[in-house]
Structure formats: C-alpha cells, structure tokens
C-alpha positions as CSV (number, residue, x, y, z in Angstrom):
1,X,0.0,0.0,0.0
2,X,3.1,2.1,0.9
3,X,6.4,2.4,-0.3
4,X,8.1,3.4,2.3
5,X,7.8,0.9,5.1
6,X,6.7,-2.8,5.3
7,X,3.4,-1.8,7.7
8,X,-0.1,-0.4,6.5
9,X,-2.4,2.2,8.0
10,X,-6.8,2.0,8.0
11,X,-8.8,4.9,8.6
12,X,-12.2,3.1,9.3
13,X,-15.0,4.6,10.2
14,X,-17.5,2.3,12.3
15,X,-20.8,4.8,12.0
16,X,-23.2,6.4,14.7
17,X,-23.7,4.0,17.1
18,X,-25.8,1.1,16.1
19,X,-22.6,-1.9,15.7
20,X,-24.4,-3.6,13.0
21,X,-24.2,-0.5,10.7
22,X,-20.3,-1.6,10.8
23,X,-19.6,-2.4,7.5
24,X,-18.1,-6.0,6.0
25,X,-14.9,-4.8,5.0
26,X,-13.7,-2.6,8.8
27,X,-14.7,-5.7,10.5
28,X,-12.7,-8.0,8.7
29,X,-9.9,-5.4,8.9
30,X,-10.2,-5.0,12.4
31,X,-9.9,-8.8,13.0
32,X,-6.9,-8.4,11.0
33,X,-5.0,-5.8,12.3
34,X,-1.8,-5.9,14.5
35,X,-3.1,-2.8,16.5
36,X,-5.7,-1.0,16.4
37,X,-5.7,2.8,17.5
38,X,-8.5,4.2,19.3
39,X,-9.6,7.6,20.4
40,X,-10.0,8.3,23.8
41,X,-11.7,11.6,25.3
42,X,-10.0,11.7,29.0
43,X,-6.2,10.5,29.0
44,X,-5.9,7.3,30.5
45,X,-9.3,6.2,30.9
46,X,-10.2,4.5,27.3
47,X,-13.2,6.4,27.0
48,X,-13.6,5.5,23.5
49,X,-17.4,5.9,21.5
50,X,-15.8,4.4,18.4
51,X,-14.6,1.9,20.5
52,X,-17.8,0.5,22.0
53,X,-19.3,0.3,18.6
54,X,-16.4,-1.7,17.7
55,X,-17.1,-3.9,20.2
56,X,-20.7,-4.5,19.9
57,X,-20.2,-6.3,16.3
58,X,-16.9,-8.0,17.2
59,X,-16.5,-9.0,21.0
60,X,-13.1,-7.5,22.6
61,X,-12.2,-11.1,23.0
62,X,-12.1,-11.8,19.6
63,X,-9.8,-9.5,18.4
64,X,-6.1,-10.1,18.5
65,X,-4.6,-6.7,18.1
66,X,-3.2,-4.4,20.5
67,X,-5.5,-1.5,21.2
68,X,-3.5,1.9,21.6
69,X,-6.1,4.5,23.0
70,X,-5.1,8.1,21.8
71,X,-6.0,11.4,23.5
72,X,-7.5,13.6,21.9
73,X,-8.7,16.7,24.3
74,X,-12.5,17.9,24.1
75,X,-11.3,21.5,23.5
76,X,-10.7,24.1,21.0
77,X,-7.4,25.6,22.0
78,X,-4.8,24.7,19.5
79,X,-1.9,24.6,22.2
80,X,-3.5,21.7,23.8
81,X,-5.2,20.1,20.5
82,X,-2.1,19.8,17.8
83,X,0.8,18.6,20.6
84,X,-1.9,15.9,20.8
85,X,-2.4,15.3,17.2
86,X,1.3,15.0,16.9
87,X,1.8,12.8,19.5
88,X,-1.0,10.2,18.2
89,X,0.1,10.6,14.4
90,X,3.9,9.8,15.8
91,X,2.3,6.8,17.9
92,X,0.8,5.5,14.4
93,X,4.0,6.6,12.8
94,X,5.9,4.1,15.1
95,X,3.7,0.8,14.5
96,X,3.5,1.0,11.0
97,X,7.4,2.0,10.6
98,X,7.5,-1.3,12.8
99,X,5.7,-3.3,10.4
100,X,2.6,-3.7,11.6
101,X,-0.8,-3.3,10.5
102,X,-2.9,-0.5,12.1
103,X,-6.3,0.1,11.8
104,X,-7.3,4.0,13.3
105,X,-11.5,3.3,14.3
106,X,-13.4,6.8,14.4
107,X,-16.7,7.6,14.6
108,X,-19.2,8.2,11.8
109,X,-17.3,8.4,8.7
110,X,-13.4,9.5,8.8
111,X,-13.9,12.5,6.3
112,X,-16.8,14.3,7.4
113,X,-15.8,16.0,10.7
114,X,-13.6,13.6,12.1
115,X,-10.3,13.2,14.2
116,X,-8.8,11.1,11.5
117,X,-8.4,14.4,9.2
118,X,-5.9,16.3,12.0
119,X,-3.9,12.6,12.6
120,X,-3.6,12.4,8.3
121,X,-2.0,16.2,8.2
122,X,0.6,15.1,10.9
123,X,1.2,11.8,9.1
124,X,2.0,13.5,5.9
125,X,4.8,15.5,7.3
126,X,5.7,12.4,9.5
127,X,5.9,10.2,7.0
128,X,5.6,11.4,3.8
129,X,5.0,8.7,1.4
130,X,2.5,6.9,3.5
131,X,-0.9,6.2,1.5
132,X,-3.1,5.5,4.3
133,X,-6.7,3.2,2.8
134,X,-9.4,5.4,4.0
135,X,-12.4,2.9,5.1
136,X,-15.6,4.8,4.8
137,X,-18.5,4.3,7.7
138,X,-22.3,5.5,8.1
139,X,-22.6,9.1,8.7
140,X,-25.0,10.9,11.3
141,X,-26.2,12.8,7.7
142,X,-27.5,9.9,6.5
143,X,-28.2,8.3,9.9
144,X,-30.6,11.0,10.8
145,X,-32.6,11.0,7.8
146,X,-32.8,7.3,8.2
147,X,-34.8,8.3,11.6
148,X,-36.9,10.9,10.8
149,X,-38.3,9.1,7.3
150,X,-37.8,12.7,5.6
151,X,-35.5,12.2,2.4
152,X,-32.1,14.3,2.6
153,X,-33.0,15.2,-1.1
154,X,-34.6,14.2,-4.2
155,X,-35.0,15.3,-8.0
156,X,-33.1,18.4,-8.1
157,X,-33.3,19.1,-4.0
158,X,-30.2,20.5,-2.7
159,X,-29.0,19.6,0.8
160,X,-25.5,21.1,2.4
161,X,-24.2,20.4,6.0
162,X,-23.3,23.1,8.7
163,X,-22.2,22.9,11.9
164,X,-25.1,24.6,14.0
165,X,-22.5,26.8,16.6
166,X,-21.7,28.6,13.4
167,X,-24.2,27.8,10.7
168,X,-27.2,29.5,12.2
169,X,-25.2,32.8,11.4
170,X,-25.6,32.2,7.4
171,X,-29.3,30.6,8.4
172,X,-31.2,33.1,6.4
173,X,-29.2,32.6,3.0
174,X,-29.0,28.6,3.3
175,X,-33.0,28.5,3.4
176,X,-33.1,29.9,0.3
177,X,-30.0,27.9,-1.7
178,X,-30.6,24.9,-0.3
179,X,-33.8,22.3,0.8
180,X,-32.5,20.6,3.5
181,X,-30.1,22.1,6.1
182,X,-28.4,19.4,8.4
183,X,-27.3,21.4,11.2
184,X,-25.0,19.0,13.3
185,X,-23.9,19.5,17.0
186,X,-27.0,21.4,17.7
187,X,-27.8,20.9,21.0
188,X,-26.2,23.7,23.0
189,X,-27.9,26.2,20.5
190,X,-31.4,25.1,20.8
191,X,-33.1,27.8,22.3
192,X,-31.6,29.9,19.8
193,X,-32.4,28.0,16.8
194,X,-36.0,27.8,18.1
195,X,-36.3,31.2,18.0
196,X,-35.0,31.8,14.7
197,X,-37.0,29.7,13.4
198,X,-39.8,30.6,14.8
199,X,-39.0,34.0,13.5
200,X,-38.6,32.7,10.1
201,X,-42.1,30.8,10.0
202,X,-39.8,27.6,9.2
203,X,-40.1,25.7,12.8
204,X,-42.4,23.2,11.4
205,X,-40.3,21.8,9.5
206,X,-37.6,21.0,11.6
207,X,-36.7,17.9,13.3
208,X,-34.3,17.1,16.3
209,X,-33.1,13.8,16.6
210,X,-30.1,12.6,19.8
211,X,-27.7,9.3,19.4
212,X,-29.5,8.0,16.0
213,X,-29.3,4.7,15.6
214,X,-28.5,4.2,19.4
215,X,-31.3,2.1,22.0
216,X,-31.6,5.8,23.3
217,X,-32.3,7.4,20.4
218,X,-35.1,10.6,21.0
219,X,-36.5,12.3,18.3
220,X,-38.6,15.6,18.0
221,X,-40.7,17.2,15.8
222,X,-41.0,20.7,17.8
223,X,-37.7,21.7,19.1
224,X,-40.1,23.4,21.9
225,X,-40.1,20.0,23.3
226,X,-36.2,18.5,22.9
227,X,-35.0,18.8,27.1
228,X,-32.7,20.9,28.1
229,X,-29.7,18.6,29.0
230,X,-29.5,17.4,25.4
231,X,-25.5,18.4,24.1
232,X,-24.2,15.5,22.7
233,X,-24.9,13.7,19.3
234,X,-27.9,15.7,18.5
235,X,-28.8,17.1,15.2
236,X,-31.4,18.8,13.6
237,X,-32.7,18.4,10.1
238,X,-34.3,21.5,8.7
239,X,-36.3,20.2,5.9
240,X,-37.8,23.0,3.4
241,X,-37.9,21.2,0.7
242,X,-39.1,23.6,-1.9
243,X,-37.5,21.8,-5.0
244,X,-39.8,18.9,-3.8
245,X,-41.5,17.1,-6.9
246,X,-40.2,18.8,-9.8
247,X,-39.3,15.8,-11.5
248,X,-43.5,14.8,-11.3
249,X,-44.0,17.5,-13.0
250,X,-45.5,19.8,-10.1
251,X,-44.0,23.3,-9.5
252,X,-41.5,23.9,-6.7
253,X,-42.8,25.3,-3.5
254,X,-40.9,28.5,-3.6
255,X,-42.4,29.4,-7.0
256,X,-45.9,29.3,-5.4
257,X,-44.6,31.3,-2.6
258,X,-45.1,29.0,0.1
259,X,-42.0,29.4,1.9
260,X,-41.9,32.1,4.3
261,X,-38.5,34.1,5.5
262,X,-38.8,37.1,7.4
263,X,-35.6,39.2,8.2
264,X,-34.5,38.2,11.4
C-alpha cells in the first residue's frame, strides 16, 4: 500500500452507534489488524465511543490486536489540540514503521468532521509517502434521515451540512440555496435556533433527533419540546424542501410562494 515501510495504516470509520451499521470490510480489517488505535476523550481512561461500537459487532475477546487509545482533548485551543495530534500521528508513525498493521476506528465516517483528518495532516509530514486506505462508515447525515423518514434530497433538491454553533449565522441565505439544512452539534444552540426559526415561519419543518441509531435514540418534531440537558450527538434536520417534486412535474414550493422568510 506504501512504499516506504513494510506496515499499512486504515482509517475506518464504524458509523453512529448502532454496531451492525459496521460495514463487512472494517470488520474484517479489524480482525486483521496488528493494533488497532482508538480515540480516547479523557487521557488514560479508554473512553472510547468508536470503541464501543467496535465492540458491539466483534467482542473485545475476539480481536487479536493491540489496542492503543489516543488522547484527543475535548477542546478548542490549539496549544493543547495539535501537541496531541502529533503525538497520536507519531504513535501511528511508530507501528506502521515497525511493520505492523494499524487500523485507526473513528466515529461516523473519517472524512466528514472527524479526528482522522488532523492525525492524516501530521502523518504526511511524519511520514511522507504513507498512503493510508481510507475505510468509509455511516454518517450521522445519512443516519438522521434514516430516523426521521424525511429524504435528505430528491430530483433536483439540494442539501448542504453546517455545523449549528456557526451555521445558524448564514441561516437566512442557506433557506433559500438549499432544501435541506443538516445542522449537526445542535444541542447547545437550541433555544436559539428555536427562536430563529420561529422568526422565520420555518419551525415546522424542523426535526431534532439525539444518538441516531443508538437504543436511546429521541426524536422531535417541535424543538419546543427537545430537554434541556440534550448536548451530545444531536442534530437537527431542517427540511424546506421547496425543489420537492419537480421531477412529477408539479411546481417547486418556492415558485408558489409558500415558503416564508422574514428578516431576522
């Protein structure tokens, strides 16, 4: 896979939650791996999502690798977040210049919004020629959809992602370019995106859904209701959908003037 050193590096991604979404291929890689490295949120404690889904479709004791947990802080302060990155990319470095096989498990899929992008920047200066085999996995974009029963997009329906900390700024521009909005991490901003919305005459139409996939999954159909503890592994899908059966011939919402945005 390489040319540059006998070992050979998988970025798999294992979904959202529910271990039979893992797909064919990362579990057979995981039962062939010589370690497999796993993210850990609190040094020292193997705190590891990805790794519990792992887990669930192939029990701990049926794995032969060696599991190396790597820290990666819950923070945004860049002092504290790429010294980590380094140090788990050089951890990677090691076992593969070593020989082995090493299989890197993340959440969701490894190129939307995921860890694995900071470790593949350090690994590229680490070791250059490395050409890691990216393993994709089930996203919480398509998850979510998967929940709720309302399409991501159809005929010519446009959909984009945004994280919701910064999205909601750009709110009243992606309502008109797009049909669906997946606004991901969307708990802490509830209140705010419920009044937005609210403003905009588009609350209807969005849905909040927590751990898809999971056995406590929650969904809600009037963000009113979602409690407020939710943080984690939430989501809302904001579904306009004014491109909506074009291709049967009938006339997109927004021509007939049915969708509503007021300034805000």
């Amino acid at each position: 896979m390489n040319n540059n050193s006998a070992g050979e590096l998988f970025a798999v991604g294992v979904g959202t939650g529910d271990s039979e979404l893992l797909t064919l291929k990362a579990v057979r890689l995981l039962q062939q791996a010589d370690v497999i490295a796993i993210p850990e949120k609190t040094l020292g404690k193997a705190d590891s999502f990805a790794w519990q889904i792992v887990t669930g479709a192939v029990p701990e004791k049926d794995l032969t690798a060696e599991c190396c947990f790597l820290h990666f802080p819950m923070t945004r302060d860049a002092s504290v977040n790429v010294p980590a990155w380094r140090r788990a990319a050089q951890k990677i470095a090691n076992f593969v210049a070593a020989g082995k096989r090493v299989v890197f498990v993340t959440e969701g899929d490894p190129s939307v919004f995921s860890s694995w992008a900071y470790i593949q920047e350090e690994l590229s200066d680490i070791m250059p020629h490395l050409e890691p085999e990216i393993v994709p996995g089930i996203t919480s974009i398509t998850a979510i959809p998967s929940q709720t029963k309302i399409p991501l997009a159809d005929g010519q329906e446009r959909f984009c992602v945004v994280p919701a900390t910064y999205g909601m700024e750009c709110l009243t521009r992606l309502v008109v370019e797009f049909d669906t909005i997946m606004l991901i991490k969307a708990g802490r901003v509830i209140p705010e995106l419920t009044a937005m919305l609210e403003d905009m005459g588009l609350l209807e139409c969005a849905t909040y859904v927590s751990h898809a996939t999971m056995d406590k999954q929650e969904i809600y159909h009037d963000l009113r209701d979602v409690p407020a503890g939710h943080r984690y592994f939430s989501m809302v899908q904001l579904s306009i959908r004014s491109r909506r059966g074009i291709l049967r011939g009938s006339l997109p919402n927004r021509e007939r003037g049915l969708v509503k945005v007021s300034a805000v």
